[in-house]
C-alpha positions as a Markdown table, in Angstrom:
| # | Residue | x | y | z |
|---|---|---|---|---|
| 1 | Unk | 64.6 | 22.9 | -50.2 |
| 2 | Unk | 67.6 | 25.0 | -49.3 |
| 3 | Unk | 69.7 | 24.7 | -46.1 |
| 4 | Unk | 71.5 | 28.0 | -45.0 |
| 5 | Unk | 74.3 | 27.4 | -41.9 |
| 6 | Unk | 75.2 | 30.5 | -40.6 |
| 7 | Unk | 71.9 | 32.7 | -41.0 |
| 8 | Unk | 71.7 | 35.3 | -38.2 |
| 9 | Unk | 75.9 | 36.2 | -39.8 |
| 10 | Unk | 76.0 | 39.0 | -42.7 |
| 11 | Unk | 76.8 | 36.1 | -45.4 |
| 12 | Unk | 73.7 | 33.8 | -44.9 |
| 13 | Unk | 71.3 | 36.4 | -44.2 |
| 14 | Unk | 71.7 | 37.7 | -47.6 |
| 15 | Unk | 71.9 | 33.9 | -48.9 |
| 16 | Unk | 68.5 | 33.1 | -47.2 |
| 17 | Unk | 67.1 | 36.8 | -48.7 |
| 18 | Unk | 68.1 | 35.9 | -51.7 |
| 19 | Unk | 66.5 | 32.3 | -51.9 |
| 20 | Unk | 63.3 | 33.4 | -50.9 |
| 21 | Unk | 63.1 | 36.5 | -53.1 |
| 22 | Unk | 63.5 | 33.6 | -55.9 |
| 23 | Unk | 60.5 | 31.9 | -54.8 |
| 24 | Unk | 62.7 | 29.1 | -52.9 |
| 25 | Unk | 62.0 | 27.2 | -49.7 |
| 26 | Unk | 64.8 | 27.6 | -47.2 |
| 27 | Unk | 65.4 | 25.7 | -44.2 |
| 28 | Unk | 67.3 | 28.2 | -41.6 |
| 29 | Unk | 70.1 | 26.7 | -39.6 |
| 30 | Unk | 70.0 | 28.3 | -36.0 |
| 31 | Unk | 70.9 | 27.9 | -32.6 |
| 32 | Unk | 68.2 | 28.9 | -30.6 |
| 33 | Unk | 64.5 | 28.6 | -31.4 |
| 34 | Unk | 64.0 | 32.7 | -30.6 |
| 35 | Unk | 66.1 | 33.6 | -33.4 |
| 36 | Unk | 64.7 | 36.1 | -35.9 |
| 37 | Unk | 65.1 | 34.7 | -39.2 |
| 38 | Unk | 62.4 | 34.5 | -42.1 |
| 39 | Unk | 62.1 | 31.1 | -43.7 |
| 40 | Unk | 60.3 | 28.3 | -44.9 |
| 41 | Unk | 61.4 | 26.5 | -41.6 |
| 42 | Unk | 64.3 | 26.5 | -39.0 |
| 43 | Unk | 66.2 | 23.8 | -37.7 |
| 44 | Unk | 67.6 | 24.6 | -34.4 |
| 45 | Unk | 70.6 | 22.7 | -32.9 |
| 46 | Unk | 74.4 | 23.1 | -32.4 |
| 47 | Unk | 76.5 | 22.4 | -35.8 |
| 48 | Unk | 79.5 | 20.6 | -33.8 |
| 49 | Unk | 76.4 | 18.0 | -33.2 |
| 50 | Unk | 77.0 | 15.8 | -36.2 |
| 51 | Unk | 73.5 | 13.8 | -35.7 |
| 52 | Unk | 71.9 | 17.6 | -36.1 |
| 53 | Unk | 74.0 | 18.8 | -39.2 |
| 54 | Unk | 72.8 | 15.6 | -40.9 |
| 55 | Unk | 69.3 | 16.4 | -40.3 |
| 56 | Unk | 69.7 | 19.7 | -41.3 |
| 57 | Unk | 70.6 | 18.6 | -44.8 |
| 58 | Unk | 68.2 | 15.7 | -45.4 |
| 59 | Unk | 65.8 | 16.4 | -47.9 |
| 60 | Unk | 68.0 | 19.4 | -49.4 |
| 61 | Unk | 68.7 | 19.8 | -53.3 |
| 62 | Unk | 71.2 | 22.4 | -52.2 |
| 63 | Unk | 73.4 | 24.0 | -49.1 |
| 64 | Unk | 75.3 | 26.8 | -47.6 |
| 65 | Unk | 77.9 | 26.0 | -45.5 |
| 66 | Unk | 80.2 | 28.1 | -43.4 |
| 67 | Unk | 82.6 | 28.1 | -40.4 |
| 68 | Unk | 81.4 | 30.2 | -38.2 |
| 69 | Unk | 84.0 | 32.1 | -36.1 |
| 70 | Unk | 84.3 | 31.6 | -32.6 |
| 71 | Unk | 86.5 | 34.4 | -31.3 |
| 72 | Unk | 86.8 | 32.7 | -27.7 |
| 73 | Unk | 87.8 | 29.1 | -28.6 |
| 74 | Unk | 90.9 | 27.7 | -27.1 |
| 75 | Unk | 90.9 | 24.6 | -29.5 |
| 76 | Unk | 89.9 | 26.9 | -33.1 |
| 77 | Unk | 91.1 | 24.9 | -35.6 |
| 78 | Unk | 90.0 | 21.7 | -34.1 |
| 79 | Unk | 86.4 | 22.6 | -33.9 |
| 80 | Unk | 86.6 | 23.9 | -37.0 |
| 81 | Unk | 87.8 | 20.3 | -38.1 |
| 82 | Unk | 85.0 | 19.0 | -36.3 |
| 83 | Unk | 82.1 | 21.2 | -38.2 |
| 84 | Unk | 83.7 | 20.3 | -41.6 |
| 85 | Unk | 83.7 | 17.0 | -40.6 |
| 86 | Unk | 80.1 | 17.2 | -39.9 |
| 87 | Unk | 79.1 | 18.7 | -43.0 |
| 88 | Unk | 80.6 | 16.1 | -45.4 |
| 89 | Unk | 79.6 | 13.3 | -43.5 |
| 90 | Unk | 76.0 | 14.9 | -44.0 |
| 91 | Unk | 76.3 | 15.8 | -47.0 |
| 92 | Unk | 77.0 | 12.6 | -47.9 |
| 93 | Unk | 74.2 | 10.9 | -46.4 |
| 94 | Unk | 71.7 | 13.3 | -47.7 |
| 95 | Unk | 73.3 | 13.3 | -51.1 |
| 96 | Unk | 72.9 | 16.7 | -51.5 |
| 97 | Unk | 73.6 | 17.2 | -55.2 |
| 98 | Unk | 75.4 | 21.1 | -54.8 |
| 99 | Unk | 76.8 | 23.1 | -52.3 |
| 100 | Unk | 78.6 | 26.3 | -51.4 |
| 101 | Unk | 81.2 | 26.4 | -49.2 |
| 102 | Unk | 82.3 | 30.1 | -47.8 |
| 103 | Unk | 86.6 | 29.6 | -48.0 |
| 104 | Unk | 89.0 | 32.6 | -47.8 |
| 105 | Unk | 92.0 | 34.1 | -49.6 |
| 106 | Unk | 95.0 | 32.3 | -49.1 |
| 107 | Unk | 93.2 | 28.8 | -48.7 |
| 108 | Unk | 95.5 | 27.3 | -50.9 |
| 109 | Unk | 98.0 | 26.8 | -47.7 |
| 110 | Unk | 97.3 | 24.6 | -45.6 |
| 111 | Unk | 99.3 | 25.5 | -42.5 |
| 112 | Unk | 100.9 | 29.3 | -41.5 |
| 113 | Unk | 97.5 | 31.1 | -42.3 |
| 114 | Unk | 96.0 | 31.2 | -39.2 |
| 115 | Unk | 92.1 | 30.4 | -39.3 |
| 116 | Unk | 92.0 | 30.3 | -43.0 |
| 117 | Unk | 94.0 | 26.7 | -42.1 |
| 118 | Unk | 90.1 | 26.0 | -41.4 |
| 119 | Unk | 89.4 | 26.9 | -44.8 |
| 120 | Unk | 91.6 | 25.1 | -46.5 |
| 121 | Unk | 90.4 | 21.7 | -44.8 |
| 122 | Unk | 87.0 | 22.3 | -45.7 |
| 123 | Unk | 87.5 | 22.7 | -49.5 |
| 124 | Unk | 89.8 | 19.3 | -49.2 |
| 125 | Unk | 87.6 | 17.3 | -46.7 |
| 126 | Unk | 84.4 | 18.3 | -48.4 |
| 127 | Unk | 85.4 | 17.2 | -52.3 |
| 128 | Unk | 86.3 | 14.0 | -50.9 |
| 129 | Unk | 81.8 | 13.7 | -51.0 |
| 130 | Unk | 80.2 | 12.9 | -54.3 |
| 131 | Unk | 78.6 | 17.1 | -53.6 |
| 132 | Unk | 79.5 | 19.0 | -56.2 |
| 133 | Unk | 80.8 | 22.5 | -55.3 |
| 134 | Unk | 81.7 | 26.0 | -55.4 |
| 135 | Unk | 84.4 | 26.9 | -53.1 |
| 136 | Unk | 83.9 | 30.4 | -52.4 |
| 137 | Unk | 87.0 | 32.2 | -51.7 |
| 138 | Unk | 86.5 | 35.1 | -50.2 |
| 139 | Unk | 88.5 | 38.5 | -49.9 |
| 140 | Unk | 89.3 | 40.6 | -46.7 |
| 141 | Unk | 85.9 | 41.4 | -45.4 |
| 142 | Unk | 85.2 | 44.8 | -45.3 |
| 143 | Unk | 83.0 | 44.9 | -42.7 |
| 144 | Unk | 86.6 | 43.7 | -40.3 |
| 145 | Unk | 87.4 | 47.1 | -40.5 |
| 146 | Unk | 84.0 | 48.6 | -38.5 |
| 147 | Unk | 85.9 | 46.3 | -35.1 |
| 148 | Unk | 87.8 | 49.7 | -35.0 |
| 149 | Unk | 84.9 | 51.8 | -35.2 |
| 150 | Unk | 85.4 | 53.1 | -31.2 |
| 151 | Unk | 89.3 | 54.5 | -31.8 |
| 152 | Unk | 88.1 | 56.0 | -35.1 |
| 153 | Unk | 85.2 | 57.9 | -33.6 |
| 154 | Unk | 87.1 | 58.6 | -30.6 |
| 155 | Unk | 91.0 | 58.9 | -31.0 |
| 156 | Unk | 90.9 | 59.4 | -35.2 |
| 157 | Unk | 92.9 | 56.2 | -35.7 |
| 158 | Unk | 92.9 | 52.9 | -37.3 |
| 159 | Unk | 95.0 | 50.8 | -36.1 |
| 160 | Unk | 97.2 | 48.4 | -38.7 |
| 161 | Unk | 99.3 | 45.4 | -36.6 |
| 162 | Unk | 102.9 | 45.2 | -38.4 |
| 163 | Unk | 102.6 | 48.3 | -40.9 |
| 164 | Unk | 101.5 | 48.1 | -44.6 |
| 165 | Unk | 98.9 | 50.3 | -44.3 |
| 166 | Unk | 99.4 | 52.1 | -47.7 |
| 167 | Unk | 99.1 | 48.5 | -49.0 |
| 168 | Unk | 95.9 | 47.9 | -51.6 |
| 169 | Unk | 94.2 | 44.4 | -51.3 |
| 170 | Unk | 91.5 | 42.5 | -52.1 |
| 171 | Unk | 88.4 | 43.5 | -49.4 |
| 172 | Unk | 84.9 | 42.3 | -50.1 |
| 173 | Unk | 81.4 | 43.4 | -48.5 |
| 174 | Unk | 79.8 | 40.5 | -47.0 |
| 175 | Unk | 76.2 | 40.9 | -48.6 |
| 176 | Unk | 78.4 | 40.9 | -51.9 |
| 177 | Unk | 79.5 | 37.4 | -50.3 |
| 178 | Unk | 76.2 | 36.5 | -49.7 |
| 179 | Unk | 74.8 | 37.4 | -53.4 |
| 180 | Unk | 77.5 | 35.6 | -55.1 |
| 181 | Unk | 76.8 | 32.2 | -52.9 |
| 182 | Unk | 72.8 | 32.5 | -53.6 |
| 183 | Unk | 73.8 | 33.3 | -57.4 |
| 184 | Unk | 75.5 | 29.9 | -57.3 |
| 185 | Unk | 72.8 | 28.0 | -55.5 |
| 186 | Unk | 70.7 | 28.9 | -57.9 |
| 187 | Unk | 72.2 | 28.0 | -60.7 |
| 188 | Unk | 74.5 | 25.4 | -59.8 |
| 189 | Unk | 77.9 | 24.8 | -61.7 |
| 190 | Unk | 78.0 | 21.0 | -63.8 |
| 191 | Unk | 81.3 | 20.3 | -61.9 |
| 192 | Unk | 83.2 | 21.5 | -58.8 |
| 193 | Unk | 84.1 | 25.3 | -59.4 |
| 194 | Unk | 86.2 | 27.6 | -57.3 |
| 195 | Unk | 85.1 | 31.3 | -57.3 |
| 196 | Unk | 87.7 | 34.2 | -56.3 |
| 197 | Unk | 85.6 | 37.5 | -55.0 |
| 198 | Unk | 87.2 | 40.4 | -54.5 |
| 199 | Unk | 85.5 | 43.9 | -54.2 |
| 200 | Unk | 85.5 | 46.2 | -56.9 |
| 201 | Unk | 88.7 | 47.5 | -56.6 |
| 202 | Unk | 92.1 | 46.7 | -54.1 |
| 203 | Unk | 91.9 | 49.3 | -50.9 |
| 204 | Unk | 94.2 | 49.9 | -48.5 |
| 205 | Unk | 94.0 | 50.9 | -44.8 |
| 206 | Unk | 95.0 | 54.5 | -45.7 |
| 207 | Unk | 92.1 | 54.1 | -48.1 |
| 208 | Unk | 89.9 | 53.2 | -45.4 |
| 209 | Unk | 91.0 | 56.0 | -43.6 |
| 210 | Unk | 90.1 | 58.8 | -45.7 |
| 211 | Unk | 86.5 | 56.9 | -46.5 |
| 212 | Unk | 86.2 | 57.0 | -42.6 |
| 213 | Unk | 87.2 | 61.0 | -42.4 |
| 214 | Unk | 85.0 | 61.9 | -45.0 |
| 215 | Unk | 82.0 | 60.0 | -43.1 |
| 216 | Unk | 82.7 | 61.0 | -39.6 |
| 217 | Unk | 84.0 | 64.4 | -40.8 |
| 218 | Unk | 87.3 | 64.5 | -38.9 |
| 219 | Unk | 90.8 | 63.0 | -39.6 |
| 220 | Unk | 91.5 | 59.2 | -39.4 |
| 221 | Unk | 94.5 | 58.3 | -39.8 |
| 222 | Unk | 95.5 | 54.8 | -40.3 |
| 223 | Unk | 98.7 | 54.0 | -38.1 |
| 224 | Unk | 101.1 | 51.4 | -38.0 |
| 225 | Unk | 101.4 | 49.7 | -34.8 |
| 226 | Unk | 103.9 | 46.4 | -33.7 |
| 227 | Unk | 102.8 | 43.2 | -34.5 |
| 228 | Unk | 104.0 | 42.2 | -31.1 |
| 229 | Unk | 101.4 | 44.2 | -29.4 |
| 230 | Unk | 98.5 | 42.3 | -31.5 |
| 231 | Unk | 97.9 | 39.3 | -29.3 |
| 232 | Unk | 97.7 | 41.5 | -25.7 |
| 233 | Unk | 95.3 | 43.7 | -27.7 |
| 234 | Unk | 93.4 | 41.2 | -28.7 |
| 235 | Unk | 92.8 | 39.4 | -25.2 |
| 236 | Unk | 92.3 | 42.5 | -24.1 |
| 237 | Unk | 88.9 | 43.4 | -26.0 |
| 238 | Unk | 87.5 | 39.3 | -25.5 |
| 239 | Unk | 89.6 | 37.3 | -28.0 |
| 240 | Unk | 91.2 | 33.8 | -26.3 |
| 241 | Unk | 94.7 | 33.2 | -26.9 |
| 242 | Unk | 94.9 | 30.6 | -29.4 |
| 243 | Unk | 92.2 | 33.0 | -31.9 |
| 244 | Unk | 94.6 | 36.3 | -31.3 |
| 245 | Unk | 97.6 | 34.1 | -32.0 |
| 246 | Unk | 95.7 | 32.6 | -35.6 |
| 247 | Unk | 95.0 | 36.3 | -35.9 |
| 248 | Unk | 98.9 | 37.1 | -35.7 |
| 249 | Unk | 99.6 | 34.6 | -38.0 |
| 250 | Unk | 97.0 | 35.4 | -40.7 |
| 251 | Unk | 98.4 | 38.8 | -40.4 |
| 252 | Unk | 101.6 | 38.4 | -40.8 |
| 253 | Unk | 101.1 | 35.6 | -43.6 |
| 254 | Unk | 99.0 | 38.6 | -45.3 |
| 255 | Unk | 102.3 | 40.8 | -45.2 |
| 256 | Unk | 104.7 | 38.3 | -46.5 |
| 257 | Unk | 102.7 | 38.3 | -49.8 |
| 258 | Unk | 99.3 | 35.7 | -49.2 |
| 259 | Unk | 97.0 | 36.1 | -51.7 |
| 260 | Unk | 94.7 | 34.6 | -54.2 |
| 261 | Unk | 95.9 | 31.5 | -56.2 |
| 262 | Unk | 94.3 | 32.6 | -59.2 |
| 263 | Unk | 92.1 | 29.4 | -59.2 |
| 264 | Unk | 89.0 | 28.8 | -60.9 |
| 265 | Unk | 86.0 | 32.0 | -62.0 |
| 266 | Unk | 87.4 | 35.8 | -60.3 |
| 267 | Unk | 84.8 | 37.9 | -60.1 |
| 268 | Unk | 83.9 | 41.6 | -58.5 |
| 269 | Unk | 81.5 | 42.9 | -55.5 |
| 270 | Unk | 79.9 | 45.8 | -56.6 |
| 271 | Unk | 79.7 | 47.1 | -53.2 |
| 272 | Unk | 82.6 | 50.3 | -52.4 |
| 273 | Unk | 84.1 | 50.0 | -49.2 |
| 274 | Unk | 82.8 | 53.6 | -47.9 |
| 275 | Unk | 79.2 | 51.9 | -48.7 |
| 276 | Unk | 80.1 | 49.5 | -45.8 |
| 277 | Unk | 81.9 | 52.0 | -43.7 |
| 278 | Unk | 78.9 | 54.5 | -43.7 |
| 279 | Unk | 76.9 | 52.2 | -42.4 |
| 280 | Unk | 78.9 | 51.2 | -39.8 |
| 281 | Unk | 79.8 | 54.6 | -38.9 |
| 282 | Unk | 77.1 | 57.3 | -39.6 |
């Protein structure tokens, strides 16, 4: 038996896919009981619950764990604390012998990275437990970029906060993500690995751009706006103050040069970003 946190997100869905496909019984990690997820079973609770998360895992050879993001949280990195927290403590009481834990670029730093701070807690917290595991760090999802769908349909802009839009860096497509973590549950690693995923190449915004004018068959242009209008933006379309500022500071951490480490197995997505944009778009 499988656990998969996170299954109604673009990462476990293709995790739990994937499992099944290979003949694997998954248990499905969800917060309501009306959720539509195929699986061998669901366990229905609230992650921040520890008492649940240690349920969840009982029994389980293997796990998928992730923090999922909570946009509207005035206290983000402590709840994220909280759910790491939860999954060591059941980790350890199940003794669940491997599992993968969805981390970030820039994980390495443990402070000044905005949510990725998160991140970089659960990769130490979690190999403090006798679980081997592989520390997934993941690139720029590229699926972030489909938030701006509405001004690129409408106005023929993407927005970039604080410039750098002719930058190339690492963006991944979450069912790459998703492939690569069920790859690894499947064939587990003898020792604690750390994975790097990038996409197939380095894109930049004015690379998303031109992917989004080719799709929607008018100009986009990507257009460099102030950092300093970020935050109000951001509070503006739902996001609570303390997410929008860890948004600000991920940026801006991005544009003074955080990146991968270079730590542990790199591999490539095979996924192109216009794959993901023409979905999102069309």
């Amino acid at each position: 038996m499988f656990t998969v946190f996170g299954v109604t997100g673009n990462t476990g869905s293709v995790v739990v896919e994937r499992l099944l496909a290979a003949g694997k019984q998954v248990r499905a990690v969800v917060r309501t009981s009306n959720a539509k997820v195929k699986a061998t079973e669901l366990a229905v609770g609230d992650i921040t619950d520890a008492a649940f998360v240690a349920k969840a895992l009982a029994g389980a050879e293997g796990a998928y764990l992730m923090i999922p993001p909570d946009l509207k949280s005035n206290e983000v990195l402590a709840k994220n604390r909280r759910i790491v927290d939860n999954y060591a403590a059941g980790l350890a009481a199940a003794k669940v012998s491997h599992a993968v834990f969805l981390s970030a670029v820039g994980a390495q730093a443990a402070s000044g990275n905005g949510p990725i701070a998160g991140s970089h807690y659960g990769e130490v917290q979690l190999a403090k437990t006798a679980t081997k595991l592989t520390l997934l760090r993941a690139a720029y999802f590229m699926e972030n970029i489909l938030a701006n769908a509405y001004p690129m349909k409408s106005d023929g802009v993407l927005p970039v906060f604080g410039g750098g839009e002719g930058y190339p860096f690492p963006m991944v497509a979450s069912r790459d993500i998703g492939a690569t973590a069920a790859d690894a549950l499947l064939s587990p690693p003898s020792a604690t690995q750390w994975i790097e995923l990038h996409g197939p190449r380095d894109y930049s915004f004015v690379d998303a751009a031109a992917a989004a004018s080719q799709i929607l068959g008018r100009t986009v242009k990507a257009t460099a706006l102030p950092i300093e209008q970020m935050v109000p933006t951001l509070t503006k379309l739902g996001f609570s103050q303390d997410m929008a500022g860890l948004f600000r500071e991920m940026t801006e951490a991005f544009g003074k040069g955080l990146n991968f480490e270079g730590k542990g197995r790199t591999l490539k997505g095979t996924t192109e970003l216009a794959d993901v944009l023409r979905r999102g778009l069309a």
